[in-house]
N, C-alpha and C positions, 0 to 999 in steps of 0.2 A: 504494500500500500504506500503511495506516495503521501509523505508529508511533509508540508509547507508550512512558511515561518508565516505567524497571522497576519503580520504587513505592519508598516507606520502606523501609527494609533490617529496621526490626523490626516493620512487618510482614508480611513472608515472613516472619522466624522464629517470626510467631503462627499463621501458616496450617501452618508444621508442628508446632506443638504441637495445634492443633485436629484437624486430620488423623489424627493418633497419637490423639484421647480424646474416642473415641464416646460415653465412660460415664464417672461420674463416678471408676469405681474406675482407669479410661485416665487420665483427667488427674492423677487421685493419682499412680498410678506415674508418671509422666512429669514431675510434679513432684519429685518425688523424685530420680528422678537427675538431673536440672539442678542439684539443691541439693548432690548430691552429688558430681558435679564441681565444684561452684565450693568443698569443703572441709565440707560441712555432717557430719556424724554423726550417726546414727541411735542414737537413744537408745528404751526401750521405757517405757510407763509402770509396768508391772509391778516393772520393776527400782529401784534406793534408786539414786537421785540424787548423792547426797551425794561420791562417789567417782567422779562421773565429768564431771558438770558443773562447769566452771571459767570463773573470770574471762577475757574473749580468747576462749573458744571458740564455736561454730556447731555447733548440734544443729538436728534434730526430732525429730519422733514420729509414728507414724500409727495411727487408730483403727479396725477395721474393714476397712482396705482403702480406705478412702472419705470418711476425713477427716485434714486435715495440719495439723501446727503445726511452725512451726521461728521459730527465734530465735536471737539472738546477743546476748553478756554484752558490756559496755562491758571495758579492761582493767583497770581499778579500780572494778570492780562489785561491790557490798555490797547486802544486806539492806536495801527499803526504797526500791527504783531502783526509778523509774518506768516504764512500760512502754509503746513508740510501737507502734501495733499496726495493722495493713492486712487489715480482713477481708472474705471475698467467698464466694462458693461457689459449687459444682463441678457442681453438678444443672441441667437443664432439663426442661422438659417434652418427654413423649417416653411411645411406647406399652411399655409391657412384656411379655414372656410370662406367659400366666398360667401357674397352678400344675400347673393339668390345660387343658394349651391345646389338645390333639386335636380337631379337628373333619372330617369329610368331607360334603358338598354338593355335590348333581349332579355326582358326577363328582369335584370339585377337594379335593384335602387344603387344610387352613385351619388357620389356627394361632391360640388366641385369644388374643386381647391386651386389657390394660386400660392406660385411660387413666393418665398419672399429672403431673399440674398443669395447668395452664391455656393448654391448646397452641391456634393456629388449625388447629385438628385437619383442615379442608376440606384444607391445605397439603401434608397426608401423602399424598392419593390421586395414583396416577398416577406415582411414583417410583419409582428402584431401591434398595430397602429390603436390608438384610441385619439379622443379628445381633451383638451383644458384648456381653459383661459377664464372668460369673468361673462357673467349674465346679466342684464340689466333684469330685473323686474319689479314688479306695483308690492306695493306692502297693502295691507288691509286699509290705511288712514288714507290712500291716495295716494303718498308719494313712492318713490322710487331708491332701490337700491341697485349697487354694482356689487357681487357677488363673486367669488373664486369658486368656480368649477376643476376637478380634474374625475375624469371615469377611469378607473382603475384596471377593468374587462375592455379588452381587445375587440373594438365591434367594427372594426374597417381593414380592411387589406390592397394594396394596390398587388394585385398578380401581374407576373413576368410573362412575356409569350414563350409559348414550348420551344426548344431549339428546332422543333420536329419542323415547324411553319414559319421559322426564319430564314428569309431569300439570302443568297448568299451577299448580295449586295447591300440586305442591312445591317445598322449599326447595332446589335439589341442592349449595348451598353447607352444608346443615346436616345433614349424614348420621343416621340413628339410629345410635349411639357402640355399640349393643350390637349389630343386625340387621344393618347395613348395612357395617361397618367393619371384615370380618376379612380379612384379607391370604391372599393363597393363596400356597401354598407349592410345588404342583404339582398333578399327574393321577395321579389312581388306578391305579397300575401298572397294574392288568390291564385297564384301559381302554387305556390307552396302547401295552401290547404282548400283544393280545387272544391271540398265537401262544406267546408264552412264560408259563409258572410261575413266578405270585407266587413272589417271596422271603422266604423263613421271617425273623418279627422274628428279630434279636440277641438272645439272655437277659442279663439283668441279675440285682443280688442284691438290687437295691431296686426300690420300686413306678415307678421314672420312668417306666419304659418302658408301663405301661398309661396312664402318666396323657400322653404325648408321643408325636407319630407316628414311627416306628424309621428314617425317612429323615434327620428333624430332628435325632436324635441321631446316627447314623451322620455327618451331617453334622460337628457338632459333634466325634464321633469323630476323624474324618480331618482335622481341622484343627488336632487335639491329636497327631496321630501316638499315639494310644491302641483300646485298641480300646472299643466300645460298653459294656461289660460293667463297665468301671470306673466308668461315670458313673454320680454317685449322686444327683446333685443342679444346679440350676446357677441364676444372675439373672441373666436376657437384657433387653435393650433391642433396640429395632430403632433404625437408624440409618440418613438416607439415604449411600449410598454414593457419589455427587458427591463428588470435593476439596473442601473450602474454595480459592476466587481472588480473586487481585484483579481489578477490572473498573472501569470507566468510559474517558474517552477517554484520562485520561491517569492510568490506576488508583488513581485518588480515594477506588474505592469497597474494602472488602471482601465480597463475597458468599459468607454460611458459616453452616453450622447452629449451635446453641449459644452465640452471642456473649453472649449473657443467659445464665450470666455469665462464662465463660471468656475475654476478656477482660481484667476485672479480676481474674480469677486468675493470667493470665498476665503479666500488668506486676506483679502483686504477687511473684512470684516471681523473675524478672526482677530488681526493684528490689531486692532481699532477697538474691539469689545473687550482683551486683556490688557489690554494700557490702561494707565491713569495718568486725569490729567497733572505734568510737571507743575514744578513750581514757577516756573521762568519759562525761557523760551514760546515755542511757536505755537501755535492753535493744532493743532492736528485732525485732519481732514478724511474722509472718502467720498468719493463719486462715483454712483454707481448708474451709467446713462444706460438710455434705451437706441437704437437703430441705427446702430457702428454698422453693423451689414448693409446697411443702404445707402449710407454717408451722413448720419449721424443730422439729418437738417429737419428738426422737430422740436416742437417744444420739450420734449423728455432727453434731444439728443444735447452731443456734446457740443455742437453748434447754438443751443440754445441759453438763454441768459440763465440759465441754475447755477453754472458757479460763479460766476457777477453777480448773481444775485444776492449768495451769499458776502461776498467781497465787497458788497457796497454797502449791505446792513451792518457789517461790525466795523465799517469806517464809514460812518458820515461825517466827521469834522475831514470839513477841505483839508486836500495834504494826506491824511490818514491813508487814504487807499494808496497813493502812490507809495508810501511807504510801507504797507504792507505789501504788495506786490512786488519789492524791489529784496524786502526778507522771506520771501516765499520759494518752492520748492515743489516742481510737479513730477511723481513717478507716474506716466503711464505703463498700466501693465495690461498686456494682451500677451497670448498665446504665439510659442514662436515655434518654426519648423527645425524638428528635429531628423540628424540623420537619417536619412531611409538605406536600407543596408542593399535594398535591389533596385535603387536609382541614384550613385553614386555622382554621376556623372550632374545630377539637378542641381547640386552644392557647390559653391566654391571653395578650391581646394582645402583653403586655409581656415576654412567656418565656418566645421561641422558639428552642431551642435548633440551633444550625447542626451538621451536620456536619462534620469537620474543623477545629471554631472553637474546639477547647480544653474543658475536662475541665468535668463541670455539677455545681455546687453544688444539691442538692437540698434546697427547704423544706418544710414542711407544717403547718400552726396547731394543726392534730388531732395533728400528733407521730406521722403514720405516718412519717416521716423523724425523725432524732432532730436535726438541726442545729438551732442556737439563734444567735445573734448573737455569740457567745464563740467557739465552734469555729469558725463562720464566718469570723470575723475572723485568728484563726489561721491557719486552711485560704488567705487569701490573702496573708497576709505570709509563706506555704512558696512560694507558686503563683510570686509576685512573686522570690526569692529564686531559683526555678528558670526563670525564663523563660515560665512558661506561662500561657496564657490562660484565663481561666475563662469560664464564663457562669451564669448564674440560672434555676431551675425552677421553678415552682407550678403545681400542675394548676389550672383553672378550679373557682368554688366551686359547678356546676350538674353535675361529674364529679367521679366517684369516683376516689381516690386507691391508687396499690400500695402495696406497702411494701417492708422490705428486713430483713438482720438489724441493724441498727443500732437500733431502738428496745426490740430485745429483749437485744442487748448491752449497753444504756447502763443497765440495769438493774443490773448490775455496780455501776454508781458509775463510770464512767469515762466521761471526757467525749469526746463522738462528734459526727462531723461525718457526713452521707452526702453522697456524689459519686457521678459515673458517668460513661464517656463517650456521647456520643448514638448515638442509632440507629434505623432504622424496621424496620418488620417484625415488633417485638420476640413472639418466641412463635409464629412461624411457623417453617416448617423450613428456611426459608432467611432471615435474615435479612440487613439491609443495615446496614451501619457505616461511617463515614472513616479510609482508611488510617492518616492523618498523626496520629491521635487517640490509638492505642497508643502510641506514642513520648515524646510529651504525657503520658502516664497513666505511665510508667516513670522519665517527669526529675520526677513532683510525689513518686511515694513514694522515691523516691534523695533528692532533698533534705528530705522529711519525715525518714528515719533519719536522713541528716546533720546535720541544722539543726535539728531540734523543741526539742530542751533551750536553745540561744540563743535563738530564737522567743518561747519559754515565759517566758524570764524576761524579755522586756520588757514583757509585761503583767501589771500591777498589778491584785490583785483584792480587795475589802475581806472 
């Protein structure tokens, strides 16, 4: 019998935060209350500040449903304190429900879905798929809530065509995304039980129910313990239904969907709910945005005014802000490509990043990364300080380059480094990662809030 060592202790606790948030609006709430047992308060932004944020405390905020900020004030925090700040976000690609998803063919109910970022879309076929995301519905008194949904039971499949009735001319790794790619949801009742009477739709007081098949939402119904009639509305995701595990021989690996970039949202949090705040130095920050996969231009993305937002409510005396943006401090952390051992050739020679071999400093000359030789340098007198190991990225100059929100954050005026830990797969539905790498990624931002303000002042800038 083969036995395996249980694996890093954080992470199992990343495979139950992945597990818990199929959806971006999952890992918000799930962030949330880790920040809120470790002490944090939930502040609104609507609300005046003024009387409730203090020096010593831990707050956040959320935008949406679907985007996080939280921070904590040093104890002798004034007007003008810099700000260390760990940003990442909550999105992956993944298919959606459309608006009017009803479909029926030969027989099978179908549900349509659209694509949304840059998935290895082949990866979705052939899985046990379900649904989550948030439902609007009526409460009894007339008003309206938005709701977290996830079905747990596998009730959609997209199927592959057999090799049997593949021409040899096609692709079957490249489906048509519109003809070929809707997932079934079941059989036309009265195919299925040709001796019984169809069942009358549910009524509703909104159009959903023309525009959704009345199984899909009964579904959804009974998973809300409501009945059909309240749903008014809802943003699903499909998700495959596999756990996240660990695997390999001695569970080196993590196998789980999402890691691009929960992840680094998850050590960002993590490292942010076991600090306290110091007595001096800098405010300490995360960002956790929504729609990095589509270029981040949304009110939840990193394009959007949520960390200005922040930056201008703890400086309102003129002068404040520029002064804290000039003692400020941004790690972007997203997901970096690690070596692939049977496409050697993808990498540049000199910077291949290992799984497991510690957290990767990402560069780019075009500044789709925003690191520069400054941050860098910082980023490993924290690495150094914490114990961890780093490594070096550039993509080859004959391949094109991702990016992250770090070069759309450094816009701001604050100086940004981008990191990530390694991984392959990235953008497939199951991705692969190094266990030992989360833990790595949680001791560099625990000593970035610790240490940045010592760090900072020993480099001299003219």
């Amino acid at each position: 019998m083969l036995h395996r060592a249980v694996g890093p202790e954080a992470a199992h606790r990343f495979l139950s935060f992945v597990n818990a948030s199929p959806t971006p609006f999952h890992a918000v709430s799930v962030a949330a209350s880790r920040l809120e047992g470790a002490g944090f308060r939930k502040i609104k932004e609507k609300d005046t500040w003024e009387d409730e944020v203090k020096p010593g405390g831990k707050y956040y905020f959320v935008r949406n449903q679907v985007a996080l900020i939280a921070f904590t004030l040093p104890q002798q925090w004034k007007q003008g304190t810099g700000v260390s700040i760990v940003a990442t976000h909550v999105d992956s690609p993944n298919l959606r429900v459309r608006p009017v998803s009803k479909s029926v063919k030969s027989g099978y109910l179908q549900v349509g879905v659209e694509t949304y970022g840059g998935g290895i879309w082949r990866t979705w076929m052939d899985r046990d798929l379900s649904v989550a995301g948030r439902v609007v519905m009526a409460d009894k008194d007339g008003s309206f809530t938005s709701k977290l949904l996830k079905i747990d039971q596998p009730i959609l499949r997209i199927p592959s065509l057999a090799i049997h009735l593949d021409k040899p001319s096609d692709d079957p790794f490249k489906p048509n995304l519109e003809t070929e790619f809707l997932p079934i949801l079941g059989i036309v009742e009265s195919q299925l039980n040709a001796s019984e009477p169809e069942k009358p739709a549910p009524t509703t007081t909104s159009k959903v129910q023309n525009n959704h098949h009345s199984q899909l939402l009964s579904a959804l119904a009974d998973e809300l313990s409501v009945a059909p009639d309240v749903i008014h509305d809802f943003e699903l995701c499909l998700y495959d239904t596999q756990p996240a595990v660990l695997g390999g021989l001695n569970n080196e690996f993590i196998f789980s969907p999402r890691m691009d970039n929960l992840v680094s949202s998850f050590c960002a949090v993590e490292a942010l709910a076991d600090s306290e705040p110091t007595v001096a130095g800098n405010v300490n920050c995360i960002a956790l945005f929504n729609h990095e996969e589509i270029g981040s231009v949304s009110t939840t993305g990193a394009q959007s005014d949520l960390l200005p937002t922040l930056l201008n409510r703890l400086n309102p005396v003129p002068g404040s802000l520029a002064q804290s943006i000039a003692g400020s401090f941004l790690i972007s952390s997203d997901m970096a490509h690690g070596m692939h051992p049977n496409y050697p050739s993808k990498y540049q020679e000199q910077h291949r990043p290992a799984l497991n071999g510690g957290v990767v400093i990402k560069t780019n000359a075009k500044q789709r990364y925003a690191s520069d030789v400054i941050t860098i340098f910082l980023l490993k007198q924290l690495a150094e300080k914490s114990g961890v190991n780093v490594q070096d990225y550039e993509v080859r100059n004959d391949m094109a380059c991702g990016s992250t929100v770090g070069p759309l954050l450094s816009k701001i005026g604050v100086r940004t480094v981008d990191v990530g830990n390694p991984m392959l797969s990235m953008h497939s539905i199951r991705e692969t990662a190094g266990s030992q790498d989360v833990q790595s990624c949680i001791d560099l931002f625990g000593t970035f809030f610790k240490e940045f303000a010592t760090v900072n002042q020993s480099l001299s800038l003219d």
